[in-house]
C-alpha positions in Angstrom: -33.8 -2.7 59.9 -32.3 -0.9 57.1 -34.3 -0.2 53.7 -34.0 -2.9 51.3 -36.4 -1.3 48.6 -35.0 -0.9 45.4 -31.1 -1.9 46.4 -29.0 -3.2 43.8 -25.8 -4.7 43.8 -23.7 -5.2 40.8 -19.8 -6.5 40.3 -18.4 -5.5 37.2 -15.3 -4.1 35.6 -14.7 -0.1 34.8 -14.9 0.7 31.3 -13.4 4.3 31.6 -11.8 6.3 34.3 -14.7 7.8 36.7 -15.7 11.4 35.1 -15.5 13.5 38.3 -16.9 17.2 38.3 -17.6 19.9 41.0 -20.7 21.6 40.9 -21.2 25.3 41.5 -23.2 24.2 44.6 -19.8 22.7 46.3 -21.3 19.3 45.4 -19.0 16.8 44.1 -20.0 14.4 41.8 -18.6 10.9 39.6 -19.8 9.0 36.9 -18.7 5.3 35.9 -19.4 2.9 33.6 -19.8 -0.1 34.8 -19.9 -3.2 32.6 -21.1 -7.2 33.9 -20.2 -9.9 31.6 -22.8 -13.3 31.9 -20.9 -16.3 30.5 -23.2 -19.1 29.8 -23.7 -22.0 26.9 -26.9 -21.7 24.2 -28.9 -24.7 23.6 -26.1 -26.2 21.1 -23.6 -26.0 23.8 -21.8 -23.2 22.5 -20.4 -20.7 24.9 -21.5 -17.3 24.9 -20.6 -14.2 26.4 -23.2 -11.3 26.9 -22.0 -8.0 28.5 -24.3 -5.2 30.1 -23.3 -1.8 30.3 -24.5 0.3 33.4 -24.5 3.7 33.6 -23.7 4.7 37.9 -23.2 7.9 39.6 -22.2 8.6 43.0 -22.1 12.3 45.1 -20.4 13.9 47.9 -17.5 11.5 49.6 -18.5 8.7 48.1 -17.6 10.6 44.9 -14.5 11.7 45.8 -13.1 8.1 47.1 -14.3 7.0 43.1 -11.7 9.8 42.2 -9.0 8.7 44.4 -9.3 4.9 43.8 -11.3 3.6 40.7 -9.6 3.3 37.2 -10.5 2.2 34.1 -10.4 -1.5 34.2 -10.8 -2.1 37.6 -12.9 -4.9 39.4 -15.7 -3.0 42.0 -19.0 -4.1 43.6 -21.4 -0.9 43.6 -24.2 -1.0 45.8 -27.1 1.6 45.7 -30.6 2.2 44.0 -31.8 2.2 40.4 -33.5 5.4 39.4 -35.4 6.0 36.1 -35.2 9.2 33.9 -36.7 10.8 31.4 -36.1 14.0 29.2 -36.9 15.6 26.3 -33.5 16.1 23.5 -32.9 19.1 21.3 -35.5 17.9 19.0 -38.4 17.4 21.3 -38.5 13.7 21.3 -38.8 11.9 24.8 -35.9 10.3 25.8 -35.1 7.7 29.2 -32.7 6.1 30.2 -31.6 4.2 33.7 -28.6 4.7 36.5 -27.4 3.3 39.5 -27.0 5.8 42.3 -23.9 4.2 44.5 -24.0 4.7 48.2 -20.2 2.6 49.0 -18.5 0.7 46.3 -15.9 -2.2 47.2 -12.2 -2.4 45.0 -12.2 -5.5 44.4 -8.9 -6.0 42.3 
């Protein structure tokens, strides 16, 4: 059975091109922003729109496909796990933040 532990699968739309870099280890790596937009209506019936932005990265292959294929815009299903962060900025104050690390990605539109 494969691991389901902290999977997450999200379908949203690219709100930049993918940021591609290699590393001086050979490593190739992508980052996307990914945005999902919940429509739903408030208690007074009133439509509303709420949009999340998620911050993904991918390595290797999986990277390089991103490169080849993903464009701002576009419509992809990410799957992979959430992993939490935490650092310390220029000035010493403690900062964290959250990504997605994909392991295959669909193209959707």
């Amino acid at each position: 059975m494969t691991n389901i532990r902290n999977t997450i699968q999200l379908i949203g739309n690219l709100g930049s091109d993918p940021e591609v870099k290699k590393l001086q280890n050979g490593k190739t790596l992508a980052k996307l922003s990914l945005a999902t937009t919940e429509v739903y209506k408030n208690k007074q019936g009133e439509k509303v729109q709420q949009t999340q932005w998620h911050q993904c990265i991918a390595w290797g292959r999986t990277a390089e496909v991103i490169e080849s294929l993903l464009k701002k815009g576009k419509s992809v299903l990410v799957r992979g796990k959430l992993v939490y962060n935490n650092y310390k900025d220029r000035d010493g104050i403690m900062r964290y933040n959250s990504q997605i690390v994909v392991n295959n990605f669909v193209l959707l539109k």
